[in-house]
NUTORKE-32292 format. One record per residue (C-alpha): residue in one letter; x, y, z. Coordinates in Angstrom, 2 decimals, padded with zeros to 5 digits, always signed. Layout:
atom rest=A east=X north=Y up=Z;
...
//
This chain:
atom rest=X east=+027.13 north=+002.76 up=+032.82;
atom rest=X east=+025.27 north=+002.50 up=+035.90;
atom rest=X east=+023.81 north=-001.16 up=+036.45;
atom rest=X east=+020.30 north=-001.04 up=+036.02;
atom rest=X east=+018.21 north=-003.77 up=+037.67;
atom rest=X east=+014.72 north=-004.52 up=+036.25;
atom rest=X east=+011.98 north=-006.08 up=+038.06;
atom rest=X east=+009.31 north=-007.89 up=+035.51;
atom rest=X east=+005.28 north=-008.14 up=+036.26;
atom rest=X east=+004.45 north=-010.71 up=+033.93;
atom rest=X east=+006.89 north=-012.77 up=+031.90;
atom rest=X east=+005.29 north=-015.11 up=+029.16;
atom rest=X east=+006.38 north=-014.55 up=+025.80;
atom rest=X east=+007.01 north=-011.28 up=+025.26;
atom rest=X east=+008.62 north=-011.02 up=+028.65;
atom rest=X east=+010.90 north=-013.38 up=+027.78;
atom rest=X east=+012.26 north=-011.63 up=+024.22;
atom rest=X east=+012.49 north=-008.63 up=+026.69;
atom rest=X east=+014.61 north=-010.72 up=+029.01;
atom rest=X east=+016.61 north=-011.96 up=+026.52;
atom rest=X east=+017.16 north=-008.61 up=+024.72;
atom rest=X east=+018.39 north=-006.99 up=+028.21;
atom rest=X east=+020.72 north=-009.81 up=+028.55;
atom rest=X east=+022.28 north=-008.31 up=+025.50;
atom rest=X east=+022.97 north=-005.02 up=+027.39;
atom rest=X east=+026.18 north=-004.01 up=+029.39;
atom rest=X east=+025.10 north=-003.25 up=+032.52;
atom rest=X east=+021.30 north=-004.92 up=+032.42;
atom rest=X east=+020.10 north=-007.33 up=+035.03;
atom rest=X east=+016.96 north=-008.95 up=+035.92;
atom rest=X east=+016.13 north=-009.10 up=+039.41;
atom rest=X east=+012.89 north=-009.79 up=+040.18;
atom rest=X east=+009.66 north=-011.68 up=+038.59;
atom rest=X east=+006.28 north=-011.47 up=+039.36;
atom rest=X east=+004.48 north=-014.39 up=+037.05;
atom rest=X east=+001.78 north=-015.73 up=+038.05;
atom rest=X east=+001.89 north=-019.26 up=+035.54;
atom rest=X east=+003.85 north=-021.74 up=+036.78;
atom rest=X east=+004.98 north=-023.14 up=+033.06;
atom rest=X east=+006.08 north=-019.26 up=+032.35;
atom rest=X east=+008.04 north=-019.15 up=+035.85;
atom rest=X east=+010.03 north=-022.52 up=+035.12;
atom rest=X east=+010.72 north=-020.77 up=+031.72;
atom rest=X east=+012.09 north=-017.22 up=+032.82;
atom rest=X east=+013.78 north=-018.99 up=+036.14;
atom rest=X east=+016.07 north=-020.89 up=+033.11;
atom rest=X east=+016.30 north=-017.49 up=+031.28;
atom rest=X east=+017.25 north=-015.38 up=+034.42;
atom rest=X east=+018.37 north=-018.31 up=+037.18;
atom rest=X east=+019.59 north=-014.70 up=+039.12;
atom rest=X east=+016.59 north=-013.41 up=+039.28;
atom rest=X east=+014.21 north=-013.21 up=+042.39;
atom rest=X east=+010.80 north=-014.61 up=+042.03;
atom rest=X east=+007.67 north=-012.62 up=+043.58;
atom rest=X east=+004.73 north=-013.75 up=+044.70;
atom rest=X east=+002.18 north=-010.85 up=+043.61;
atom rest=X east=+002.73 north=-007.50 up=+042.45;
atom rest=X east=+002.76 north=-005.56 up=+045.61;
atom rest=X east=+005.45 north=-008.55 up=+046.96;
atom rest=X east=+007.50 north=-007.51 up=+043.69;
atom rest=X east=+007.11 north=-003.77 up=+044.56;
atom rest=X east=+008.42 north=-004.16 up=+048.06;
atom rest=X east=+012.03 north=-005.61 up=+046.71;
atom rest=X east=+014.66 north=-002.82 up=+047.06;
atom rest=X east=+016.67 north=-003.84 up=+044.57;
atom rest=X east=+014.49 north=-002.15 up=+041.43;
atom rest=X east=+015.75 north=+000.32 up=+039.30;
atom rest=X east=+013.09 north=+000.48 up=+036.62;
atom rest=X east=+010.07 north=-001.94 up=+035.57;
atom rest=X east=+008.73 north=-003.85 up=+032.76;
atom rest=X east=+005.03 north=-004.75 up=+032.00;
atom rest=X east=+004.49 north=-007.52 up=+030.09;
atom rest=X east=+001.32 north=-008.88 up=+031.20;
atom rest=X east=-001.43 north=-009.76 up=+029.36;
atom rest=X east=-002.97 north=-006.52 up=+027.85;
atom rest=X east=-006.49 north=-006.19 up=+030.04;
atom rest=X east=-003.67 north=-006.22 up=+033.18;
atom rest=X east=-002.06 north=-003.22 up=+031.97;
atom rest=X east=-004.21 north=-000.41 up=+033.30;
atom rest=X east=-004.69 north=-002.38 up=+036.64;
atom rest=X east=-001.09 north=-003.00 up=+037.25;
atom rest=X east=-000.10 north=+000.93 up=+036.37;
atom rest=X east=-002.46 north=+001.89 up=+039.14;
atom rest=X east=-001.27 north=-000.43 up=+041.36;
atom rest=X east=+002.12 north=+000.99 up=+041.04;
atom rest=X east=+001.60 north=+004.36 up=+041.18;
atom rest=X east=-000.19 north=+003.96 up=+044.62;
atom rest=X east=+002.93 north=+002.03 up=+046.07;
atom rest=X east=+006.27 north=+003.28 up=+044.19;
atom rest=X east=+007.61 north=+005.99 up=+041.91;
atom rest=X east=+009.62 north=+003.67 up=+038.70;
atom rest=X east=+010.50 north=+004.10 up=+035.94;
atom rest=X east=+008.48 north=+001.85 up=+033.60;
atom rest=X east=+008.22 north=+000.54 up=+029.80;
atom rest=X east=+004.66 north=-000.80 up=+029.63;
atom rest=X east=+004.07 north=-002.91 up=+026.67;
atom rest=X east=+001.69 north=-001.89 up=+024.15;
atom rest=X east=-000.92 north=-001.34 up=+024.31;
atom rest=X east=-001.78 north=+000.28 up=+027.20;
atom rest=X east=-005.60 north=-000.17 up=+027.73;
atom rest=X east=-008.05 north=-001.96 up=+026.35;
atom rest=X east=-011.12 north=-000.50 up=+027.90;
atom rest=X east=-011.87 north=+003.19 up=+027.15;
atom rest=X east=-012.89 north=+003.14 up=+030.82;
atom rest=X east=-008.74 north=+003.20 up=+031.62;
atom rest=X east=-007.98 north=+006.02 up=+029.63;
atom rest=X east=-009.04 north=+008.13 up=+032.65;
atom rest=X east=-006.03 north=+006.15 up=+034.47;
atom rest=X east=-003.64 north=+007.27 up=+031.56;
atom rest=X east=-004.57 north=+010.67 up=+031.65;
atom rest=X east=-003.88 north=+010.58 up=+035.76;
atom rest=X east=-000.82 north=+009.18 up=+035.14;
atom rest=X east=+000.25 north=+011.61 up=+032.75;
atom rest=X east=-000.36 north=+014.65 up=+035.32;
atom rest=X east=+000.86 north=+012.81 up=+038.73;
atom rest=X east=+003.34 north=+010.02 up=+038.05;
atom rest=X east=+007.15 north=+011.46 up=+038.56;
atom rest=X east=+009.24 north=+009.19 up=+036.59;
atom rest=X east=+009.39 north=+008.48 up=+032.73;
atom rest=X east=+006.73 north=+005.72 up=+031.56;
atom rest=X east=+007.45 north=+004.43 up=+028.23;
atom rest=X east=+005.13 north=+002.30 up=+026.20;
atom rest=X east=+006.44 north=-000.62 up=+024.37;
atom rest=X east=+006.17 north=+000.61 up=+020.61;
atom rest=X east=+009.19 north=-001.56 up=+019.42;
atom rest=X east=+008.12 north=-001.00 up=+015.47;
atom rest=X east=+009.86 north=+002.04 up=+015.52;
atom rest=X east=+013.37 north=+000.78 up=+016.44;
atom rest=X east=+013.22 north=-001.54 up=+013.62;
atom rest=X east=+016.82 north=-000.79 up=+011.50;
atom rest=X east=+014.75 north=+000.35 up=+008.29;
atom rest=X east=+011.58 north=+001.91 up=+009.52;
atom rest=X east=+013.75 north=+003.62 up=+012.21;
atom rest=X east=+016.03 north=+004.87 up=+008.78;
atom rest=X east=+012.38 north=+005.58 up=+007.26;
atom rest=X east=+011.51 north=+007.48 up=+010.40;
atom rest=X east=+014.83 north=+009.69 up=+010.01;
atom rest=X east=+015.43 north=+010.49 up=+006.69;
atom rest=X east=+011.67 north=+010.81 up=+005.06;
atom rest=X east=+010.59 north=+014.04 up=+006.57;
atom rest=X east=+013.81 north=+015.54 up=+004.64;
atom rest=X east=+014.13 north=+013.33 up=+001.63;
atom rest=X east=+009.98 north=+013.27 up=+000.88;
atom rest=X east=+009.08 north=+017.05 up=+001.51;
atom rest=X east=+005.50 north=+017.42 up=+002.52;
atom rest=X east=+004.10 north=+013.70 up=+003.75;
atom rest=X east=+000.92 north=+013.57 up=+002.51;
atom rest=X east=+000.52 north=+009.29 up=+001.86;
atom rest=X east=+001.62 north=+006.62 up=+004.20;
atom rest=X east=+000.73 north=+003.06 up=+003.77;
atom rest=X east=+001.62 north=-000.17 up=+005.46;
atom rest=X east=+001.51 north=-003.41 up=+005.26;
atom rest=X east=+001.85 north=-006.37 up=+007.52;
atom rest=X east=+001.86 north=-009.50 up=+005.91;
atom rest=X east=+002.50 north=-012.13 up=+008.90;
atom rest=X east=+001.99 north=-014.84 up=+011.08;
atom rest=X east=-001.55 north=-015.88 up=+013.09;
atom rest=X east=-001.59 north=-014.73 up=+016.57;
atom rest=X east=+000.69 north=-016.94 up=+019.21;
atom rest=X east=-001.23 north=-019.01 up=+022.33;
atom rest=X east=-000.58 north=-017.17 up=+024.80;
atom rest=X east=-000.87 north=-018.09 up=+028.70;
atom rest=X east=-004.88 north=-018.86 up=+029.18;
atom rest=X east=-005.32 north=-017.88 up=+025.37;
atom rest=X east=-006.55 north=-014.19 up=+026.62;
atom rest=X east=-005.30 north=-013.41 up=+022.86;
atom rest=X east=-007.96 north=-015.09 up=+021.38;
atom rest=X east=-010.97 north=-012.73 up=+022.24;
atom rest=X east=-011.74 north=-009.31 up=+021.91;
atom rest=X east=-012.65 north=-008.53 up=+025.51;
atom rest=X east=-008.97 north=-009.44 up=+027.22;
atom rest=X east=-007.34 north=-008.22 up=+023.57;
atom rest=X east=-009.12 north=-004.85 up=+023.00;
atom rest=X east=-009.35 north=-006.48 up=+019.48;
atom rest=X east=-006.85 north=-006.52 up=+016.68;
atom rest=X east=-006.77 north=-002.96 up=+015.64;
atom rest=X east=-005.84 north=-002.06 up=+019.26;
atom rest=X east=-003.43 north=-005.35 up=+020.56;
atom rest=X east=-001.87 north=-005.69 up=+017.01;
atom rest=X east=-002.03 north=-002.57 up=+014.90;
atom rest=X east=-001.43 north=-000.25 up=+017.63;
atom rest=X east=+002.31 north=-000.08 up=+016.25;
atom rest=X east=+001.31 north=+001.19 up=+013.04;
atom rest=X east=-000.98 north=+004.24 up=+014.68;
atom rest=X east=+001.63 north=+004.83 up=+016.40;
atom rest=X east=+004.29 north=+004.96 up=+013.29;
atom rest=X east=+001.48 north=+007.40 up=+011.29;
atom rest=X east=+001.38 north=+009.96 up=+014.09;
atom rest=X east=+004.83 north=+010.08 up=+014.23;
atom rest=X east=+006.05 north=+010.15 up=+010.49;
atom rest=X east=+002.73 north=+012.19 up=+009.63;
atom rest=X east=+003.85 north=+014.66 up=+012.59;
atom rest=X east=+000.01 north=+015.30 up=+012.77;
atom rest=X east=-003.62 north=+014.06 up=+014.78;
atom rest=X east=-006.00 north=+011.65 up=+013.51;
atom rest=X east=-008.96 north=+013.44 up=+012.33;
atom rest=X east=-011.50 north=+010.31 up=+011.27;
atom rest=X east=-011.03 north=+006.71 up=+010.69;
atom rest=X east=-012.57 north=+003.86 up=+008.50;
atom rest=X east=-011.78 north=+000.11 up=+008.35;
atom rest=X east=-013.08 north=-003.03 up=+007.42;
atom rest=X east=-011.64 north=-006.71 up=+008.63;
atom rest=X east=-012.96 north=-009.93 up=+009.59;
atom rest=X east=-012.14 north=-013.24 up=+010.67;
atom rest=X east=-011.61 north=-015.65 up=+007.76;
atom rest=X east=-009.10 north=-018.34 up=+008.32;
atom rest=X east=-007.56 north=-018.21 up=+011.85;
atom rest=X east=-008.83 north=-019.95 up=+014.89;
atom rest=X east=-012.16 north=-020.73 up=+013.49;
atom rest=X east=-011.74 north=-024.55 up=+014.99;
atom rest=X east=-010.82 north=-023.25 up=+017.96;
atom rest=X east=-013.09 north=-023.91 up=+021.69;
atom rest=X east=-012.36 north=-022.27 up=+024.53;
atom rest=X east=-015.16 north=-023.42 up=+027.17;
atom rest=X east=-017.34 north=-023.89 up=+024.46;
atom rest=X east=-016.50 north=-020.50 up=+022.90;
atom rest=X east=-014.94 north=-019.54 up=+019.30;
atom rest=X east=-012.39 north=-016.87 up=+019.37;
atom rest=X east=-013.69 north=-013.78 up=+017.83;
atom rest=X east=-010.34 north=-011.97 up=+017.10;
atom rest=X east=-010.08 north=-010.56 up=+013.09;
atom rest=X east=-007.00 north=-011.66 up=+011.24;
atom rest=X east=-007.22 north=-009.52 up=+008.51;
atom rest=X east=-008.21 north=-005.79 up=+007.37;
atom rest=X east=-007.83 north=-002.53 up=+006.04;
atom rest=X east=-007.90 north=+000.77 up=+007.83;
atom rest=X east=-007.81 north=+004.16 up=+006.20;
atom rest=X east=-006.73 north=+007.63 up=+008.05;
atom rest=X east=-007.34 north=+011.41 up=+007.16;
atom rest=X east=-005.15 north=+013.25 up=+009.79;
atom rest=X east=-005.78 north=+017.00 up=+010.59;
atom rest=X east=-003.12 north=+018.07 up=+008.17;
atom rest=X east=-005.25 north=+016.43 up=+005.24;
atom rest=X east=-002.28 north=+013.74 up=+005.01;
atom rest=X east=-003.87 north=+010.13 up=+004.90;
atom rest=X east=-002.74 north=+006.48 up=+005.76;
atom rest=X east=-003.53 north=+003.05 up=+005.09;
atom rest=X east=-003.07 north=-000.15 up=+006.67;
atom rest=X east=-003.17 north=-003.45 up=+005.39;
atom rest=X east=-002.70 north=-006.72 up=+007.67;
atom rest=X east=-003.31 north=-010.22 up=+006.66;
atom rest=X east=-002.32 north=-012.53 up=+009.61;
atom rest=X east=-002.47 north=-015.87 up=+007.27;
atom rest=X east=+000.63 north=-014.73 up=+005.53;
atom rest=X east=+003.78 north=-016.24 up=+007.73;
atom rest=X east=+005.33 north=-017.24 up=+004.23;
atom rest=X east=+005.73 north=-013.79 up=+003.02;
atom rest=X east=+009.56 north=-012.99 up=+002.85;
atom rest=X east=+009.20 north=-009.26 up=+004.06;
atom rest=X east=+006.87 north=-008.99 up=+006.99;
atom rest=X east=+006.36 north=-005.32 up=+006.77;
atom rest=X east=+006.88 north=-002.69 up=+004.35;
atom rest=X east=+006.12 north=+001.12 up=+005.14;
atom rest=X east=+006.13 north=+003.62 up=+002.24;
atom rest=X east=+005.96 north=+007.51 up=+002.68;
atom rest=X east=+005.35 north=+009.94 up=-000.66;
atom rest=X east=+005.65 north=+013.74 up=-000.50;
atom rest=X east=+006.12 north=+015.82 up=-003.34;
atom rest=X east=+010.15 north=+015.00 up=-003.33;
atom rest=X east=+009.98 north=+011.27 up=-003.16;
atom rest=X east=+008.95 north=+008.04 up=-001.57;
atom rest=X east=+010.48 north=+006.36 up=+000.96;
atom rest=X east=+009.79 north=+002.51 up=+001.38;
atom rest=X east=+011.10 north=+000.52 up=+004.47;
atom rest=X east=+011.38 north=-003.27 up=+003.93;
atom rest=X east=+011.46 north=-005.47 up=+007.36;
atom rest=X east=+012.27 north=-009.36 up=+006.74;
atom rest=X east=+009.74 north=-011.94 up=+008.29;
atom rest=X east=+010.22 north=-013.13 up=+011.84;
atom rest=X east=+013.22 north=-016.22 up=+012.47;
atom rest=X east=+010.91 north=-018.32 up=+014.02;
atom rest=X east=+009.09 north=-018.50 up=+010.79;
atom rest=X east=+011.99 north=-018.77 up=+008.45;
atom rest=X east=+013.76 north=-021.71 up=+007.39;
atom rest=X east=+016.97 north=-022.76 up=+009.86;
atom rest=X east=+019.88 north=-020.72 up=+007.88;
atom rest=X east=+018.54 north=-017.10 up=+008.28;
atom rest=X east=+021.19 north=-015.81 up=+005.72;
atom rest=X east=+018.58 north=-016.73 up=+003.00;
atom rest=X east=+016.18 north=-014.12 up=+004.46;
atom rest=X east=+016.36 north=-011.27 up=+002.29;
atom rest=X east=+018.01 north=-008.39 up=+003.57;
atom rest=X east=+016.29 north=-005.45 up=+005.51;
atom rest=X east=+016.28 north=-002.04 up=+003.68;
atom rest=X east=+015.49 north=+001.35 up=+002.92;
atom rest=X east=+014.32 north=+002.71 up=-000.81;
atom rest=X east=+014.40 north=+006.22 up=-001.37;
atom rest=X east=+012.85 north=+007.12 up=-005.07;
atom rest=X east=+013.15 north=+010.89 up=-005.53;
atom rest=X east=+010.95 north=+012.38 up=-008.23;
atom rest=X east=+013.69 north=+014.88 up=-009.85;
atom rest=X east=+015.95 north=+011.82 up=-011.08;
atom rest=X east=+014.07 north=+008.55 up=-011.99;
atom rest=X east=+016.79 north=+006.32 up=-009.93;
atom rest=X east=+016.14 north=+004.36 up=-006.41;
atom rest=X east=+018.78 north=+004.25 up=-003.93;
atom rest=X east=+019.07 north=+001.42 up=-001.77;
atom rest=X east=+020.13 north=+001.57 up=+002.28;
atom rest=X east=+020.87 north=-001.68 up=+003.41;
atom rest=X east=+020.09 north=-002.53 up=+007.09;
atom rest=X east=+021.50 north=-005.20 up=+008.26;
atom rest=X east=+020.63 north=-006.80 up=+011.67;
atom rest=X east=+022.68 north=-009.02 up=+013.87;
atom rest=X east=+021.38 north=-012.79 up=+013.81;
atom rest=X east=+021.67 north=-012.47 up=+017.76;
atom rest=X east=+019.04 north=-010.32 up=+017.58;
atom rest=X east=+016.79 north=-012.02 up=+014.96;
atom rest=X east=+017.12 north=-014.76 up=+016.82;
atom rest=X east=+016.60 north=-013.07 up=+020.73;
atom rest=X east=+012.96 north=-011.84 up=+019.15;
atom rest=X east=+010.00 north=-011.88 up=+016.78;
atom rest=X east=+010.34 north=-007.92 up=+015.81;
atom rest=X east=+014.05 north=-007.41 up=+013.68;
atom rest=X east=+015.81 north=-006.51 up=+016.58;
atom rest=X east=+013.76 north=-003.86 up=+017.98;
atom rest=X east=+013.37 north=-005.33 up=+021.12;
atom rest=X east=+017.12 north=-004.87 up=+021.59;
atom rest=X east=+017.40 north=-001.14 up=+020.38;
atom rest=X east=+014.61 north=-000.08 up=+022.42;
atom rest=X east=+015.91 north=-001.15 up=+025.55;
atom rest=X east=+018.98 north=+000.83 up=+024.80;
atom rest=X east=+017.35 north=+003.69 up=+024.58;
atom rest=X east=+015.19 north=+003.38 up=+027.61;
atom rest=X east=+017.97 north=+002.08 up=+029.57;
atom rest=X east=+019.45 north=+005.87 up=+028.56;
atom rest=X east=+015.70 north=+007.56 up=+030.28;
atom rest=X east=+015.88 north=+004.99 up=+033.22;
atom rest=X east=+020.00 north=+005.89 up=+033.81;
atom rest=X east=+019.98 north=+009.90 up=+032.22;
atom rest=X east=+016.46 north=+010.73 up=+033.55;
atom rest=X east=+015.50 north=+011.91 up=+030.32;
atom rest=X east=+011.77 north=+011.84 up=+029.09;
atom rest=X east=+010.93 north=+008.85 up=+027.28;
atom rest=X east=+010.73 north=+009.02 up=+023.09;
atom rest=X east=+007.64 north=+006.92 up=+023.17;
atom rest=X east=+005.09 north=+008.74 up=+025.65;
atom rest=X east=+002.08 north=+008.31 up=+027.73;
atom rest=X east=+000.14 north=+010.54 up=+025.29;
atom rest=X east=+001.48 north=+008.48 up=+022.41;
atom rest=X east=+000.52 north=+005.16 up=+023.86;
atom rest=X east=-002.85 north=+006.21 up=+024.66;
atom rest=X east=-003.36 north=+008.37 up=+021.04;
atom rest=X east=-002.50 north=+004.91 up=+019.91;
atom rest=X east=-005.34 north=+002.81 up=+021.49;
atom rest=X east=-007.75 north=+005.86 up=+020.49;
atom rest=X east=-007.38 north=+004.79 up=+016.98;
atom rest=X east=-007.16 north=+001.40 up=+017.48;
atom rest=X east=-010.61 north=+001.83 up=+019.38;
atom rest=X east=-011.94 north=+003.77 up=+016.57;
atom rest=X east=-010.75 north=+001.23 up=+013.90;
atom rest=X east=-012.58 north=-001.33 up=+015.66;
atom rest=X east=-015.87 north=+000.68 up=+015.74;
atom rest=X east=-015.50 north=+001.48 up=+012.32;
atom rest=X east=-014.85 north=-002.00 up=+011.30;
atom rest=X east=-018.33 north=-003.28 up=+013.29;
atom rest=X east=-020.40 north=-000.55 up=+012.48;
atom rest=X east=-019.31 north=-000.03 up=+009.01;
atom rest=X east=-018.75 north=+003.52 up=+009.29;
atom rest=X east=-016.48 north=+006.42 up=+009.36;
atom rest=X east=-015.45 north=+007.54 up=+012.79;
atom rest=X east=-014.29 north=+010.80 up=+013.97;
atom rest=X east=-011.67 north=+010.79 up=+016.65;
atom rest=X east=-014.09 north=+013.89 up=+018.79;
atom rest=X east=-016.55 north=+010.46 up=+019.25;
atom rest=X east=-014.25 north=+008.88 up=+021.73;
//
């Protein structure tokens, strides 16, 4: 394989489990940082002591030595930083989710998406999950005609995060955008259809209340429900409760047609689990057809390495593979431009409907 050397702009948290996935990969390297936080800098210089530290973006951008890029900034930098970019250097790029948080951007997507030559790939990671990825290729065949998806995220309050730009709506582009973006993203593509109107409810009931940050409380929601009707008369549900961290299984996806259900089971995150991960109970797939009244159960099994490299069952890992394959094979990216942004859309729309207790039709924004 030909070595592929990444250059990072922004490397806190989530830059790190990227770092750490890629140093899972034959023929990965890091070789260049742009991070602004000098506590996050000490951190990634220990991860990747090879890598060359920049002082701004455009100081990152002028280093040779790039093969392909990795945003994983704090999510009001995203649409900034992609701008940036395009006016200096043609990379490829995976962009963490989610891509915008103003609807202002989405005028910077949509440029993108007709003049940038070179795959962009936004960070959905839920779908290379072992069991919703098996969900995602066996329940269009095994279910028949989709028409119910729910699922449910039972997990952990949100992380601090450098200058705790997490903790408000403004820098976040609020819950249904920063967290639940994954799980749009998941309905478009096992639905195979568009959004046609959303409605939601959530609030804020037990996380971060006793919380100051210059004399302000954090207004982010840590729990809710959305409903979707897509344009194929298919509809979805979502249910997260971020006060749940004990909860075994952290997500669970089901998908009924008029052959069957599907049901993906992901385990809770290591950090969260007790110190022998072999008690966590074992990722799988459940497929329940309606002919014969008998489940059959598909074990997926991930590699502690990779529970342990990451918050998000390995996913981390398996999508790096596969952009590593668009970066080296110049292939268009699985997880689009369009996709990222149709993602925020609902996101945006959740959030409306949440505030203004109404439904919201996705011809509004």
């Amino acid at each position: 394989m030909k070595q592929v050397r990444y250059g990072f702009v922004g490397c806190g948290m989530m830059g790190q489990e990227h770092i750490r996935n890629l140093k899972l990969i034959d023929g990965c390297s890091i070789a260049a940082i742009f991070e602004p936080d000098e506590n996050m800098r000490a951190q990634c210089a220990q991860l990747a002591p090879e890598a060359e530290f920049a002082s701004s973006l455009d100081a990152l951008l002028q280093i040779d030595a790039l093969d392909a890029l990795v945003i994983t900034s704090p999510n009001f930098c995203h649409a900034d930083q992609l701008r940036e970019i395009a006016s200096m250097r043609t990379l490829p790029i995976l962009c963490e989710k989610p891509l915008y948080t103003d609807t202002a951007d989405e005028a910077t997507i949509k440029q993108l998406i007709k003049s940038y030559d070179a795959p962009v790939w936004v960070g959905m990671e839920y779908r290379y999950m072992p069991p919703v990825a098996a969900l995602i290729d066996r329940a269009g065949a095994f279910c028949g005609d989709i028409r119910m998806l729910s699922i449910t995220e039972h997990r952990f309050p949100f992380l601090e995060k450098v200058g705790d730009w997490n903790r408000f709506n403004a820098q976040s582009g609020g819950t249904f955008v920063e967290k639940c973006c994954h799980f749009f993203d998941l309905m478009r593509l096992i639905i195979g259809a568009e959004p046609h109107y959303i409605m939601s409810m959530a609030g804020q009931a037990h996380n971060h209340l006793d919380e100051r940050y210059d004399g302000k409380v954090p207004d982010i929601w840590d729990h809710g429900y959305v409903i979707v009707e897509f344009e194929n008369q298919a509809r979805a549900m979502l249910e997260l409760c971020m006060f749940a961290e004990g909860a075994a299984y952290q997500e669970r996806i089901c998908a009924i047609g008029a052959d069957g259900k599907a049901e993906a089971f992901v385990p809770a995150a290591a950090r969260f689990w007790p110190d022998d991960l072999s008690t966590l109970p074992r990722p799988k797939l459940e497929l329940s057809p309606r002919a014969r009244k008998q489940n059959e159960t598909i074990y997926c099994d991930i590699d502690e390495n990779l529970m342990i490299a990451g918050d998000h069952a390995g996913s981390t890992y398996y999508q790096h593979l596969e952009f590593t394959k668009t970066v080296t094979e110049k292939i268009d990216p699985a997880v689009s431009l369009e996709d990222g942004m149709m993602a925020v859309k609902m996101g945006q729309a959740a959030q409306i409907s949440a505030t203004e207790k109404r439904a919201v039709y996705m011809d509004e924004l």
